[in-house]
C-alpha positions in Angstrom: -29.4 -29.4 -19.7 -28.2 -29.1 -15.9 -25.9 -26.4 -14.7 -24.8 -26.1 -10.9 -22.7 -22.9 -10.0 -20.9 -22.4 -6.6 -23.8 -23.9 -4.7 -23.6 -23.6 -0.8 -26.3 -25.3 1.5 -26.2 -25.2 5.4 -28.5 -26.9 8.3 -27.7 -23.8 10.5 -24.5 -23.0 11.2 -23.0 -26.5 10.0 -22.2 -26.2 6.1 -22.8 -29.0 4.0 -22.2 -28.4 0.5 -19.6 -25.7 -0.2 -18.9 -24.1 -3.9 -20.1 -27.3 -5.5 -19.9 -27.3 -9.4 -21.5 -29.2 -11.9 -22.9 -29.7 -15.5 -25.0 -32.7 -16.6 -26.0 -33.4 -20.3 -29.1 -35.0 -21.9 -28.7 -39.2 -22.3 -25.8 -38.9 -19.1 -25.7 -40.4 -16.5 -23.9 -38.8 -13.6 -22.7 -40.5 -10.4 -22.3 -39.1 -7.6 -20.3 -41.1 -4.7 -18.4 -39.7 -1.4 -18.4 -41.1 2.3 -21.3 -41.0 4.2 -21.8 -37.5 5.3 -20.1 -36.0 2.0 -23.5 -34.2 1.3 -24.7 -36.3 -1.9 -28.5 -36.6 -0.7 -28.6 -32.7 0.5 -27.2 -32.4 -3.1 -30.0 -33.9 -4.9 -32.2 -32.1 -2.7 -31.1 -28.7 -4.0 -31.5 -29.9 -7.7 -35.1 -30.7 -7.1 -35.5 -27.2 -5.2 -36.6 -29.3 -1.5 -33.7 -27.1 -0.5 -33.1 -23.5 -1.4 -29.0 -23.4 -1.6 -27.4 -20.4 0.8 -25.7 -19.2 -2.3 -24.8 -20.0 -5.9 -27.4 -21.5 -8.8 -29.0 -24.4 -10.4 -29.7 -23.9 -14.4 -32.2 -26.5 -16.1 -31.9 -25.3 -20.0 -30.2 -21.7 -18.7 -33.4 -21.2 -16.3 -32.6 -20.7 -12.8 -35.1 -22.7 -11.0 -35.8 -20.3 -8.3 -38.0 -19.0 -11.1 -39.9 -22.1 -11.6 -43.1 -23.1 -9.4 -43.2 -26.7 -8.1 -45.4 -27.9 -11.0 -42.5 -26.5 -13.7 -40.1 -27.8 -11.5 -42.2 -31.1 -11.4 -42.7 -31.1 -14.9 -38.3 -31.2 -15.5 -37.4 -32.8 -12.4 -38.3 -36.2 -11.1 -37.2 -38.0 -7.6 -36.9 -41.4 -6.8 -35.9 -41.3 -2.7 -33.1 -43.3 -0.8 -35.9 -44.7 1.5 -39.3 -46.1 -0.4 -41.8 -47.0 2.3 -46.0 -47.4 1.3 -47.8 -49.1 3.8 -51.4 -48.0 2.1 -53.2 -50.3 -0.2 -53.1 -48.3 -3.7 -52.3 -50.4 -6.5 -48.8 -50.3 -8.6 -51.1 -48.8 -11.4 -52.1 -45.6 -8.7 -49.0 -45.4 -7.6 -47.7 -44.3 -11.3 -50.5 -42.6 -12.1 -49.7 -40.3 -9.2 -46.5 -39.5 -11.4 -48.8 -37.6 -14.3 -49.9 -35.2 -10.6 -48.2 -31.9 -12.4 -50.6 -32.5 -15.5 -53.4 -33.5 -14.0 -56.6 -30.9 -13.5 -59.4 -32.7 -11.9 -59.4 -36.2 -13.2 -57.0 -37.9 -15.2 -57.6 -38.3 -18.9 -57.1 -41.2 -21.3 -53.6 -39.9 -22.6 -52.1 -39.6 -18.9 -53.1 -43.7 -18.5 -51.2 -44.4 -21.4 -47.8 -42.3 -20.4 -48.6 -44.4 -17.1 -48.9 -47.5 -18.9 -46.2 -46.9 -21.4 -43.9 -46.4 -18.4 -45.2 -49.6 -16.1 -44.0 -51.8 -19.4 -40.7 -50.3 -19.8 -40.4 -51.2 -16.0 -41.8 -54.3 -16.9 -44.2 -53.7 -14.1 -47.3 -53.7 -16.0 -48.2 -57.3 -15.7 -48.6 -56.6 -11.5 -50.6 -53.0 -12.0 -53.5 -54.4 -10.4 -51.5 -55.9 -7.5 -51.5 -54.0 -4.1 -48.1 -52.3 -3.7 -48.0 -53.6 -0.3 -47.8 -56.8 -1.9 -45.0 -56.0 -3.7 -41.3 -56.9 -3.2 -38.4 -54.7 -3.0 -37.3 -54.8 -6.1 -41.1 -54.9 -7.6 -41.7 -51.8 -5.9 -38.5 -49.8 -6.8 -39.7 -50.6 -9.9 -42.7 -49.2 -9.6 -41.4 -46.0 -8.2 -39.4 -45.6 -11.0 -42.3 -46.0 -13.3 -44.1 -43.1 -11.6 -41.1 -40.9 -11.8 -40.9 -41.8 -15.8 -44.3 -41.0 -16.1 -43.9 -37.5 -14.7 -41.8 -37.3 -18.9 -39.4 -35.3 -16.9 -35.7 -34.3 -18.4 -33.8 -34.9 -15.1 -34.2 -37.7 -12.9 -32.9 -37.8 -9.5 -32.0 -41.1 -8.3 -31.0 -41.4 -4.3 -29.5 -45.0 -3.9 -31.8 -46.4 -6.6 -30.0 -50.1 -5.8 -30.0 -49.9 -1.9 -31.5 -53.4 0.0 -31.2 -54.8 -3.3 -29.4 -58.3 -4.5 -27.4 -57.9 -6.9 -29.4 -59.4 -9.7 -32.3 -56.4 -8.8 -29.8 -54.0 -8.8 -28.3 -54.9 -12.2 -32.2 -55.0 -13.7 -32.7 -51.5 -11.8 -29.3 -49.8 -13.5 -29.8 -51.5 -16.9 -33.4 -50.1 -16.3 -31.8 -46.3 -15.9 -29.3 -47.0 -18.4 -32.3 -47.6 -20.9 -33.9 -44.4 -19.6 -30.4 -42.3 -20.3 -29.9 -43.6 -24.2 -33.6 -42.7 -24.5 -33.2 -39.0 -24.1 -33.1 -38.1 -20.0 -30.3 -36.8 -17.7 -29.6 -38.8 -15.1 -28.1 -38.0 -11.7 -27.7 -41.0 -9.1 -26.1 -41.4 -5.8 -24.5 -44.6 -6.1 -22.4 -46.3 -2.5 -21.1 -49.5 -5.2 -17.9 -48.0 -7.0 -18.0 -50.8 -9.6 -21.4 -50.3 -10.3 -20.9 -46.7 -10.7 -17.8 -47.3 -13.0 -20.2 -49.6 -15.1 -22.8 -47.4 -15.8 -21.9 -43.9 -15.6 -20.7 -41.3 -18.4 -19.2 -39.6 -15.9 -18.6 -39.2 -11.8 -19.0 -36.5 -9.3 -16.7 -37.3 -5.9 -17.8 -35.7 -2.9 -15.7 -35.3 0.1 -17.0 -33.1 3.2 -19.3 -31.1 1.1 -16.9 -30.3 -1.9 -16.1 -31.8 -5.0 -13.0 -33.8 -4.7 -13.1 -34.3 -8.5 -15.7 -34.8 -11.7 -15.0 -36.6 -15.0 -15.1 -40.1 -16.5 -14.9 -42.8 -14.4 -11.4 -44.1 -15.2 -10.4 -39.8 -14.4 -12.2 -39.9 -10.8 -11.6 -43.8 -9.6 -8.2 -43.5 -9.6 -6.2 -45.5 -6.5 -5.3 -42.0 -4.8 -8.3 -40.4 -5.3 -10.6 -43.2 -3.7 -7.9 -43.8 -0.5 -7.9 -39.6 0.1 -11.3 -39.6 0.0 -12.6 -42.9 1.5 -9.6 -43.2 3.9 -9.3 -46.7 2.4 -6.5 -48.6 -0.2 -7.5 -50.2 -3.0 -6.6 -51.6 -6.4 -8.3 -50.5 -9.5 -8.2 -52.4 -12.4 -10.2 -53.2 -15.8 -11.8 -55.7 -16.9 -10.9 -57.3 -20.0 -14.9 -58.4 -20.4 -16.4 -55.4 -20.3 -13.6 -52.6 -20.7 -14.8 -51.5 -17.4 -13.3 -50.5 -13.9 -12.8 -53.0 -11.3 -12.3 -51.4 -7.6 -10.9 -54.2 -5.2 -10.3 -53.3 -1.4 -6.9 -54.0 -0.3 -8.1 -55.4 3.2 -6.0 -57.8 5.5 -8.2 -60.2 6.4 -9.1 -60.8 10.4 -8.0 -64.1 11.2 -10.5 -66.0 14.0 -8.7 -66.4 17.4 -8.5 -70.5 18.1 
C-alpha cells in the first residue's frame, strides 16, 4: 500500500531525514515515535507530498507520488495536523464536508453529504453537526477533524499527535476511534509521544533517532529496554501486562525529594 525508499529531506543545509525506509500495509497501523527533533512530523510531511524529499521515493500501490497532482494525492492521502486551530464560525457539519474538496466540482451533491454524514457518526459527532466548531471542545473538535479526513475515503491517513492536549479518556476514544478506522480497511500512520499507547494500538513501530530509523517492527521488537534508553537517553523497564497482553514502559526515575 505504502512504500518509502531511502528518503532524504533537508531545510537547507541541515538534514533531517536521512535514508529513511519504510513499508505500511492496508488495516496497519504504524507508529512512529523518536525524541523531539527526530524528524517524525517532516516525515509525514513527505508522505503527503507538502515536502518534496532531496532524494529517494514514496510508493502508494507502486505509484510514485511525484506523478500524482494534489487532488490524486488528496484522493489516497488524508492529514490530520499536530496543531488543530479554527477560530471561524463554520459548523462541525462544514467542516467535514470540506473533507469531500477533491470530489467536489461546483457544489456538493447528495452522495458527498452522506460520506460526510456517514463519517460524523462513526466519529460520533453527528449529533453536534449543527454546532459551531468554535463551540466545540478539544476532543469534540479532534473529532471532527478526523471526520473530515475519513470523508476524504482516503487509503492512508496521516495522523500528527492525534491524542496531544488530550485527557486520557479523549485519547483512548480518539485511538479506539483510529483503531476502528484500521480494521475497516485504511493504513494508518501516527506520530505518537505516549510509548504505552503506542504499544497498545500499533501493528507495528517506526523509531526515529536524528533523522534515521533506529529500528521498525512490532512493538514488543522496537520497545525493548536498550532500544528506548539509546534513543531517548532515558532507563526504563518494559514489561506486559497480563490484562491485555500488551507492553507496559515504566521510567526508571529517582524521584526529587523536596528540601525541608
Amino acid at each position: 500500500m505504502l512504500e518509502v525508499k531511502d528518503v532524504c529531506v533537508s531545510y537547507g543545509n541541515r538534514k533531517i531525514l536521512n535514508k529513511v525506509n519504510l513499508r505500511a500495509h492496508e488495516g496497519e497501523i504504524v507508529g512512529i515515535v523518536g525524541p523531539n527533533g527526530s524528524g517524525k512530523t517532516t516525515f509525514l510531511k513527505s508522505l503527503a507530498k507538502y515536502l518534496i524529499p532531496d532524494a529517494g521515493s514514496i510508493y502508494i500501490n507502486n505509484v510514485n507520488i511525484t506523478e500524482m497532482d494534489n487532488r490524486e494525492i488528496a484522493k489516497n492521502v488524508a492529514v490530520v495536523s499536530q496543531i488543530v486551530s479554527i477560530d471561524f464560525d463554520f459548523t462541525a457539519r462544514d467542516i467535514v464536508l470540506m473533507g469531500r474538496t477533491p470530489y467536489i466540482k461546483g457544489s456538493e451533491k447528495p452522495e458527498d453529504i452522506m460520506i460526510a454524514e456517514d463519517a460524523m457518526r462513526k466519529t460520533n459527532t453527528y449529533e453536534f453537526k449543527d454546532r459551531m466548531v468554535t463551540e466545540l471542545s478539544g476532543g469534540e473538535l479532534q473529532r471532527v477533524i478526523i471526520a473530515r479526513a475519513l470523508a476524504q475515503t482516503p487509503k492512508i491517513l496521516l495522523l500528527d499527535e492525534p491524542t496531544s492536549h488530550l485527557d486520557i479518556a479523549h485519547q483512548v476514544e480518539i485511538l479506539n476511534l483510529v483503531r476502528e478506522a484500521a480494521d475497516s480497511g485504511l493504513t494508518v500512520i501516527a506520530v505518537i509521544h505516549d510509548l504505552n499507547l503506542a504499544a497498545h494500538y500499533c501493528d507495528s513501530i517506526c523509531m526515529l533517532k536524528s533523522g534515521e530509523i533506529v529500528c521498525t517492527g512490532q512493538p514488543e521488537t522496537v520497545f525493548t529496554e536498550e532500544n528506548i534508553r539509546n534513543t531517548f537517553n532515558i532507563p526504563v523497564e518494559v514489561n506486559t501486562l497480563k490484562s491485555t497482553n500488551s507492553l507496559y514502559i515504566m521510567p526508571l526515575l529517582k524521584r526529587v525529594s523536596k528540601a525541608g
